[in-house]
C-alpha positions as CSV (number, residue, x, y, z in Angstrom):
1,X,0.0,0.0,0.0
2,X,2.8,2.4,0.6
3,X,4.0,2.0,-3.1
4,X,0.4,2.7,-4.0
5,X,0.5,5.9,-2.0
6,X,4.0,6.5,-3.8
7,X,2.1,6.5,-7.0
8,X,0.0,8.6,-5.9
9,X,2.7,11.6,-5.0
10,X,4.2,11.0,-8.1
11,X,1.2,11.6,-10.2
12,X,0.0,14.7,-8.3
13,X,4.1,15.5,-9.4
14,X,3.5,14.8,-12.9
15,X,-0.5,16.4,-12.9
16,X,0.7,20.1,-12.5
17,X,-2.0,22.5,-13.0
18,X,-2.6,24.7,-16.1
19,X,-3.7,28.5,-15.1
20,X,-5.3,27.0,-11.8
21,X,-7.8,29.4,-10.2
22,X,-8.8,27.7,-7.2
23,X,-8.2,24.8,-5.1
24,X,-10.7,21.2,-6.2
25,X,-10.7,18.5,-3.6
26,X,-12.4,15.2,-4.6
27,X,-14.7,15.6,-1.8
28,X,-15.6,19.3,-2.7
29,X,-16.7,18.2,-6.3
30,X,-18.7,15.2,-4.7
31,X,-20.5,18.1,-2.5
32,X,-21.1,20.6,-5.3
33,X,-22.5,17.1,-7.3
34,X,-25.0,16.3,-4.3
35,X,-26.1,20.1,-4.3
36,X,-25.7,21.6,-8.0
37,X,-25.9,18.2,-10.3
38,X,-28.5,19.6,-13.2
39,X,-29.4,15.6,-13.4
40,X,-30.1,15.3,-9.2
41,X,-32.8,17.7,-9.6
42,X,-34.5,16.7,-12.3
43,X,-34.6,13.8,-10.5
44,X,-35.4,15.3,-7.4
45,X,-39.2,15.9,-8.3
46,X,-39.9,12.1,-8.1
47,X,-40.3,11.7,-4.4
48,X,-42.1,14.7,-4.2
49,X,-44.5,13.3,-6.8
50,X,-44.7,9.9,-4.9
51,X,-45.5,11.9,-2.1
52,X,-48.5,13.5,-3.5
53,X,-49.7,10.1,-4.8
54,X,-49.6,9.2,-1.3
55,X,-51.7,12.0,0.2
56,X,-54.1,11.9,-3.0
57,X,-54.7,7.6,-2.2
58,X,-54.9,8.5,1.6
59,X,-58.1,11.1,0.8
60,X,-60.4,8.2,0.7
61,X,-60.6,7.4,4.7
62,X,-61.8,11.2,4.7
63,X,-65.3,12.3,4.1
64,X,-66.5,13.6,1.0
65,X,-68.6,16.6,1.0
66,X,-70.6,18.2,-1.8
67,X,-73.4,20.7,-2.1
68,X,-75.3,21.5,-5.4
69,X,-77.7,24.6,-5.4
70,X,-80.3,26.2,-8.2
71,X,-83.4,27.3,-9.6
72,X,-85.8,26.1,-11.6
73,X,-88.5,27.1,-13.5
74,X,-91.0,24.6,-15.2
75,X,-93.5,25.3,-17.6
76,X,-96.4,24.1,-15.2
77,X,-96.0,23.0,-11.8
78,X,-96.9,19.1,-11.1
79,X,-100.2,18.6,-9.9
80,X,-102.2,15.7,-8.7
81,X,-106.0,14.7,-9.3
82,X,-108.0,14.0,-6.5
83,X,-111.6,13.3,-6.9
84,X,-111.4,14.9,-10.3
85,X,-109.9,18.0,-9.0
86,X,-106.3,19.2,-10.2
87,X,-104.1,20.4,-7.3
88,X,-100.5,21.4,-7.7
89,X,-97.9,19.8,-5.2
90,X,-95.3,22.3,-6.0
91,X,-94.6,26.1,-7.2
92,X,-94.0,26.4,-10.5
93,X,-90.3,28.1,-10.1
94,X,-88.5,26.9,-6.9
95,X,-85.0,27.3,-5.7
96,X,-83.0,23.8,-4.4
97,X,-80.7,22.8,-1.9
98,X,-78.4,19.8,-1.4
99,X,-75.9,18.9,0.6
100,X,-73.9,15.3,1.1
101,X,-71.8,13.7,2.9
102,X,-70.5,10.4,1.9
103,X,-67.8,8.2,4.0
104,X,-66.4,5.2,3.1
105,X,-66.7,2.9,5.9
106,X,-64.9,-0.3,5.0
107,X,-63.7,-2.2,2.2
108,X,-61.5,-5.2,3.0
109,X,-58.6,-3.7,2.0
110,X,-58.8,-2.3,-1.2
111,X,-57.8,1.6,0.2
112,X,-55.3,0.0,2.3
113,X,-54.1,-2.0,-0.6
114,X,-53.6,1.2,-2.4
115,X,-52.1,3.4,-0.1
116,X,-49.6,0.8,0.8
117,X,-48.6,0.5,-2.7
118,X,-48.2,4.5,-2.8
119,X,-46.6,4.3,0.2
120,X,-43.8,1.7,-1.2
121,X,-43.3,3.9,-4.7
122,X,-42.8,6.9,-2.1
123,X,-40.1,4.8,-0.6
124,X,-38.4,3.9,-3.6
125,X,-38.3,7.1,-4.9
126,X,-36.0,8.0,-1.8
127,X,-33.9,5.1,-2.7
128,X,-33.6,5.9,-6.3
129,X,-32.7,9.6,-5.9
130,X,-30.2,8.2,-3.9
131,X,-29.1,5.2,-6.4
132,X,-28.7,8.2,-9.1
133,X,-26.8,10.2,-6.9
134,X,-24.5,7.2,-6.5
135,X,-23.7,7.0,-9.9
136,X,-23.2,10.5,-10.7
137,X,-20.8,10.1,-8.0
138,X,-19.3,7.4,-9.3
139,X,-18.3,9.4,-12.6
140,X,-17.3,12.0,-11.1
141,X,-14.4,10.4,-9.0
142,X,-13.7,8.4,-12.5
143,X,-13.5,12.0,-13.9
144,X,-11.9,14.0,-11.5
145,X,-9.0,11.6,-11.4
146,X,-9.4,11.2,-15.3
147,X,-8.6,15.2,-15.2
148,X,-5.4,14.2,-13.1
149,X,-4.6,11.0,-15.6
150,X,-4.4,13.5,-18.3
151,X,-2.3,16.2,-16.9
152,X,0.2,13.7,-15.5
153,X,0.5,12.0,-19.0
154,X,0.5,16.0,-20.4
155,X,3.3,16.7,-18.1
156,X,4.9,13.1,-19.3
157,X,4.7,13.8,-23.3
158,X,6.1,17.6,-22.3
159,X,9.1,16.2,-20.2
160,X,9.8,13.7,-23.1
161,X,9.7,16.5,-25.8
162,X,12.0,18.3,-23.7
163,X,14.7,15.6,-24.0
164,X,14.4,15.1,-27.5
165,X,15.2,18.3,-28.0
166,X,18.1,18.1,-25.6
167,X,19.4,15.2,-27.4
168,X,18.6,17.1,-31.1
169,X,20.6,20.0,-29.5
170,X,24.3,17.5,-28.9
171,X,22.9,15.4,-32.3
172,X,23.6,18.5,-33.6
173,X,26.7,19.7,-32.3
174,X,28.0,16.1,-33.0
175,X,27.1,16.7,-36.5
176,X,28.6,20.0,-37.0
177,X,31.9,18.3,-35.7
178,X,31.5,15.7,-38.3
179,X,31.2,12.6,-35.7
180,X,27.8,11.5,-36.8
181,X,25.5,11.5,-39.7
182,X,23.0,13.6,-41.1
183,X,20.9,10.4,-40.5
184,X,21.2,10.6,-36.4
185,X,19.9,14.5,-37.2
186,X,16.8,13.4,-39.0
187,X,16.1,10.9,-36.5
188,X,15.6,13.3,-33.4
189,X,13.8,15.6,-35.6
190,X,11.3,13.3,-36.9
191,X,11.0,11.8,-33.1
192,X,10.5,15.7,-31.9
193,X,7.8,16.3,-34.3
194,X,5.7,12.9,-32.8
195,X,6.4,14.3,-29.8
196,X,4.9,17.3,-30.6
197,X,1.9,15.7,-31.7
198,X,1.4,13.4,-28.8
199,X,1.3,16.7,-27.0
200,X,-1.3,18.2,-28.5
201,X,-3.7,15.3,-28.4
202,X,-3.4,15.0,-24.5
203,X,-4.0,18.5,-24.4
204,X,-7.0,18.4,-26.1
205,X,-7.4,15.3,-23.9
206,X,-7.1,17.0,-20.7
207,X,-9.6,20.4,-22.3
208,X,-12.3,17.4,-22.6
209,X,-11.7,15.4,-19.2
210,X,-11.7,19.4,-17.8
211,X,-15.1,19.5,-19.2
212,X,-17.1,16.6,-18.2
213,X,-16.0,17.6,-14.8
214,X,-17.1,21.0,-14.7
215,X,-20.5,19.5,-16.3
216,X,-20.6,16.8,-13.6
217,X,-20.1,19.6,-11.0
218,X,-22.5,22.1,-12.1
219,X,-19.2,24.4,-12.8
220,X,-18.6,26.5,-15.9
221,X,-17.2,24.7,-19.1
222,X,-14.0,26.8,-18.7
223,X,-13.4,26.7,-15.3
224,X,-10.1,25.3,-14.4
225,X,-8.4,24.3,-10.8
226,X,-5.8,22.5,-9.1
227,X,-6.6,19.4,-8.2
228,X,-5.5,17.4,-5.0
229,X,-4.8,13.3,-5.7
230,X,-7.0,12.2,-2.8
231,X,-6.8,8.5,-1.6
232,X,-10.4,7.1,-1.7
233,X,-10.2,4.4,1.4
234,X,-11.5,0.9,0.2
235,X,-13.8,-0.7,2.1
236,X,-13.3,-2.9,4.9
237,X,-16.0,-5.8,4.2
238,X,-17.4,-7.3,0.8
239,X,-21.1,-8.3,-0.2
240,X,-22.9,-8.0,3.7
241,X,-22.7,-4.4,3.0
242,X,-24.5,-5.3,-0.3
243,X,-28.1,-4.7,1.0
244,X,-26.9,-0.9,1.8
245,X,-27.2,-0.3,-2.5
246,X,-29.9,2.2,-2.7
247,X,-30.9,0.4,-5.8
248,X,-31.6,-2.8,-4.2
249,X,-33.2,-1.0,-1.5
250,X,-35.7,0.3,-4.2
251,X,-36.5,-2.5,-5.2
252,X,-37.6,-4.1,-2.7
253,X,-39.7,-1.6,-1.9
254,X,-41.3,-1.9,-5.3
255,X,-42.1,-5.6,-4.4
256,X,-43.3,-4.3,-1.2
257,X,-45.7,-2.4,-4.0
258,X,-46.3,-5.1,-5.8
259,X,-47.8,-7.1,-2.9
260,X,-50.3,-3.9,-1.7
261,X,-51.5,-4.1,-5.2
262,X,-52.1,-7.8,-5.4
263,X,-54.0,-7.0,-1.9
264,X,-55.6,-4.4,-3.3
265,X,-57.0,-6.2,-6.5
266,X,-57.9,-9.0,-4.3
267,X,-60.1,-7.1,-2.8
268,X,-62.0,-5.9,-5.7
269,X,-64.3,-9.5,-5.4
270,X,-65.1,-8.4,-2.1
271,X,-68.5,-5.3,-1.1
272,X,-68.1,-1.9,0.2
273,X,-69.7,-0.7,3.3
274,X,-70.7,3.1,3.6
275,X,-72.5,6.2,5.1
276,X,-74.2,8.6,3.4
277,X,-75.6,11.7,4.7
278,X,-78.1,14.0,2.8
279,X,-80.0,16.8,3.3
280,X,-82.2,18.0,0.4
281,X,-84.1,21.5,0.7
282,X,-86.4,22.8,-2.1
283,X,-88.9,25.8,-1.9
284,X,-92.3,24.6,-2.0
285,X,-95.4,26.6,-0.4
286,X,-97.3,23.3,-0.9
287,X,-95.8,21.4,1.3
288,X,-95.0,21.6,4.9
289,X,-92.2,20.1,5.0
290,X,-89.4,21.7,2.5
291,X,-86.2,20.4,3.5
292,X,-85.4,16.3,4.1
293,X,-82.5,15.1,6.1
294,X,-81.7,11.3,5.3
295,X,-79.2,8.9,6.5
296,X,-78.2,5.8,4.6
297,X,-75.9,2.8,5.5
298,X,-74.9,0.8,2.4
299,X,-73.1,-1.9,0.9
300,X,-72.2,-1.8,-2.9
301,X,-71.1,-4.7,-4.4
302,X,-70.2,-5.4,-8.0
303,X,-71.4,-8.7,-9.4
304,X,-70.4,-9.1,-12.7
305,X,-67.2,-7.1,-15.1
306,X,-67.1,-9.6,-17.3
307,X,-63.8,-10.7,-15.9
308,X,-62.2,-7.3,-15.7
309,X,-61.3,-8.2,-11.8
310,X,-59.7,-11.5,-12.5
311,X,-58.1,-10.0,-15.2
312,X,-56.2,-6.9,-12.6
313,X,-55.6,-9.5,-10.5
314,X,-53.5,-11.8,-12.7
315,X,-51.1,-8.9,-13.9
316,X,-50.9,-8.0,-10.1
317,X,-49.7,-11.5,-9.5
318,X,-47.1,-11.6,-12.5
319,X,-46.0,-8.0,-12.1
320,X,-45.3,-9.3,-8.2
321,X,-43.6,-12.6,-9.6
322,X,-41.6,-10.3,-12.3
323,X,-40.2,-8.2,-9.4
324,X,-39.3,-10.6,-7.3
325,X,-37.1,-12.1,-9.7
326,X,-35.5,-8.7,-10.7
327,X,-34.4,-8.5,-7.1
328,X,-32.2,-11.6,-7.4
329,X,-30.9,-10.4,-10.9
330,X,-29.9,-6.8,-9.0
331,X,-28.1,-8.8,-6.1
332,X,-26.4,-10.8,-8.5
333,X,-25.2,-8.2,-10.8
334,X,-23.9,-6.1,-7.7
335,X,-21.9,-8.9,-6.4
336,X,-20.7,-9.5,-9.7
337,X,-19.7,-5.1,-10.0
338,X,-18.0,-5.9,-6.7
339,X,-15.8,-8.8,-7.0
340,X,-14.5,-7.2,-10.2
341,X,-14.1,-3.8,-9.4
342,X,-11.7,-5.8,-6.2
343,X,-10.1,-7.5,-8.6
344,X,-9.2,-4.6,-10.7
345,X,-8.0,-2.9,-7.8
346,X,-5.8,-5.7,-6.5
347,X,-4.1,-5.9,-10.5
348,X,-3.8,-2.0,-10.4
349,X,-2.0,-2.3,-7.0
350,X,0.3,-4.6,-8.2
351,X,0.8,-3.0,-11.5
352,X,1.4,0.2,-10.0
353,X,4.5,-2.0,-7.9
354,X,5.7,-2.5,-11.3
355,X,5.1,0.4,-12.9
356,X,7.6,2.0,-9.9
357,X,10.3,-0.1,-10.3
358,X,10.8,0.2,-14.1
359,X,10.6,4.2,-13.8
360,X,14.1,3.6,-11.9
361,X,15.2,1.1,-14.2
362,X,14.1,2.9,-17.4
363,X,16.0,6.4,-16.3
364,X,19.2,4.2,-15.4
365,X,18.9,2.8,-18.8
366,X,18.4,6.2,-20.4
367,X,21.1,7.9,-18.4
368,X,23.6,5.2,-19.8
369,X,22.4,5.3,-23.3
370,X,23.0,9.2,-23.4
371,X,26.8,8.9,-21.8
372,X,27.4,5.7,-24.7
373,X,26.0,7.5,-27.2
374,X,28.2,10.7,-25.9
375,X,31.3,8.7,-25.8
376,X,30.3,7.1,-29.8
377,X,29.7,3.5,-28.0
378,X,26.3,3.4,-28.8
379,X,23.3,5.1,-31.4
380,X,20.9,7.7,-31.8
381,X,18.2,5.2,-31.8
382,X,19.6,3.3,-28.3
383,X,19.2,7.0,-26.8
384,X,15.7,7.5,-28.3
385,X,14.3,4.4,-27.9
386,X,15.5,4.5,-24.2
387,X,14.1,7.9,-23.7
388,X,10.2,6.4,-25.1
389,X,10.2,3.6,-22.4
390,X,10.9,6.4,-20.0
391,X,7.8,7.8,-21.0
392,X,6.0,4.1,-21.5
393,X,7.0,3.9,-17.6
394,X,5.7,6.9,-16.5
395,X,2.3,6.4,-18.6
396,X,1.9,3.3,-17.3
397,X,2.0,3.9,-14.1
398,X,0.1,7.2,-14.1
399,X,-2.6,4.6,-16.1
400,X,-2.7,2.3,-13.2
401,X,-3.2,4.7,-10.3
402,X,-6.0,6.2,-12.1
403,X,-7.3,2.6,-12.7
404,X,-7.0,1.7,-8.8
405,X,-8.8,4.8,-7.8
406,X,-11.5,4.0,-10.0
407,X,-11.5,0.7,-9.1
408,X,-12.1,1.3,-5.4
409,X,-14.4,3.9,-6.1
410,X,-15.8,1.1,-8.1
411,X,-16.2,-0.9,-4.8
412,X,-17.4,1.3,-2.7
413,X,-20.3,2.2,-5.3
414,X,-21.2,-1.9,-5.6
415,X,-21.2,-1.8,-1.7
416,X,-23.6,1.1,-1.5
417,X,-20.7,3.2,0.7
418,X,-19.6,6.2,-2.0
């Protein structure tokens, strides 16, 4: 681990900063991510929405009250005959009153069923805000340190284009005194102008990595920083921390859904019991009483749909089956993102190991091509071939300490810990 963490100061030696303005740490971007991401709230309307749902479902314990009012005018009033003798029974223009109260009293579950199923959706809304937030995360570690990968290799391609021209500069003065060819001349120039090239495209590299991060971060495209190498911890235990993934988490509450509404369309073969409270007023000089207060208890019942009920209940079923089975599919998939994501890390560990130790040897064999070449013991292409695994070195490893700080953010994300 203390190689790893050797790595780790080199690259932050290699990464220098390009017209830094302020100060990045990883952990700042992850904040500015959890507060600014443009995709977090868009997404953040979802549990809000669930909540509604919830409160809209939960209406139906609570009364419902309505009153009508108008007035009417008929032709000619209704009249009776009595005895052969036409009397009216009401005026001929009248103004009406009512007013109702209805309250569900029981069901056997059906609002229950309902609610509960709101109530679960509300629940995994929570969890996947929080299962997007992981992943935005996610890419922005892989990006912020991508940022770093680039200016380290930047830094690498800049350094190597530095000593080809050092060793086009004593090519040179070799030349002039006749020692070597025109040949050894040609050879560092063409090398020099790759060089040059390679440095452009990390740059433009870098300018791209620069802005997915700023995106990610809710920064402007051309903001630029320093950023500090930070050494994401990896976690202590493996899959028992597995059931922490907000993703899994919302799933299970959507099977938690799934079973209200399988309850709930049960319970559509079952009657409804309910109150209803009237009172009815309408102006009517021919009658002594003019307004009528009523009380019902009731039970509605619906005998025949013509299989619509069976038919909500079977989907319920399969949608419950079908969720069920997505859960074991999630729990696989994350053990599977977290066994590999530790294997990557354990290869990039050891690679970076590597990666150290040929950095020393590669410079040793540089710095002995240079003096043979100096003393006309060895070639111009011994030097410049020495001087690219040099750089090979240094890529590699700055490759490998990004890839084991993505990997372990990689594990901490499958462990639901990022």
């Amino acid at each position: 681990m203390n190689k790893v963490l050797l790595g780790l100061v080199l690259l932050l030696t290699l990464a220098a900063p390009v017209n830094a303005s302020e100060t990045l740490s990883l952990q700042a971007c992850l904040q500015r991510v959890r507060e600014q991401s443009p995709e977090l709230l868009e997404v953040a309307s979802s549990p809000r929405l669930a909540a509604s749902a919830v409160d809209s479902i939960s209406s139906a314990y609570r009364p419902r009250v309505g009153i009508s009012a108008g007035y009417t005018l008929q032709q000619a009033p209704q009249q009776v005959v009595i005895g052969g003798i036409s009397a009216p029974t009401q005026d001929q223009d009248f103004a009406h009153l009512n007013i109702v109260v209805d309250q569900l009293l029981y069901d056997f579950g059906r609002t229950a069923g309902g609610l509960g199923a709101a109530r679960a959706a509300a629940r995994a809304a929570q969890f996947i805000y929080a299962s997007v937030e992981q992943k935005l995360l996610l890419q922005t570690v892989a990006s912020y340190y991508r940022v770093l990968s680039a200016q380290a290799l930047l830094r690498t391609a800049q350094d190597e284009v530095v000593q080809t021209e050092a060793h086009l500069k004593r090519v040179n003065a070799l030349y002039e005194q006749g020692v070597v060819t025109r040949n050894d001349v040609l050879q560092a120039e063409v090398r020099l102008a790759a060089n040059h090239q390679q440095v452009l495209a990390l740059n433009g590299e870098e300018q791209n990595s620069w802005l997915e991060l700023n995106y990610l971060t809710a920064r402007p495209a051309a903001a630029r920083g320093e950023l500090e190498a930070e050494a994401l911890a990896s976690p202590e235990s493996a899959s028992d921390l597995i059931p922490t993934r907000p993703d899994l988490l919302a799933q299970q509450e959507r099977i938690q859904g799934a079973v209200e509404t399988v309850r709930k369309s049960a319970s559509e073969f079952r009657p409804e019991l309910y109150a209803h409270l009237a009172a009815d007023y309408v102006a009517n000089n021919h009658v002594e009483e003019q307004t009528i207060y009523s009380t019902t208890l009731g039970l509605r019942f619906l005998l025949y749909d013509g299989g619509a009920r069976q038919a909500k209940l079977n989907q319920a079923e399969e949608v419950l089956r079908q969720e069920r089975q997505h859960l074991i599919n999630l729990e696989q998939h994350a053990q599977l993102e977290e066994q590999t994501a530790r294997n990557e890390a354990h290869v990039a560990q050891q690679q970076i190991n590597v990666a150290l130790a040929a950095i020393g040897q590669a410079r040793e064999n540089l710095r002995i091509n240079q003096e043979r070449y100096q003393e006309q013991v060895g070639t111009a292409t011994e030097v410049l071939d020495a001087q690219t695994l040099l750089t090979q070195a240094r890529t590699a490893l700055v490759k490998t300490q990004f890839a084991y700080q993505v990997a372990v953010a990689r594990v901490r994300y499958a462990t639901g810990q990022l």
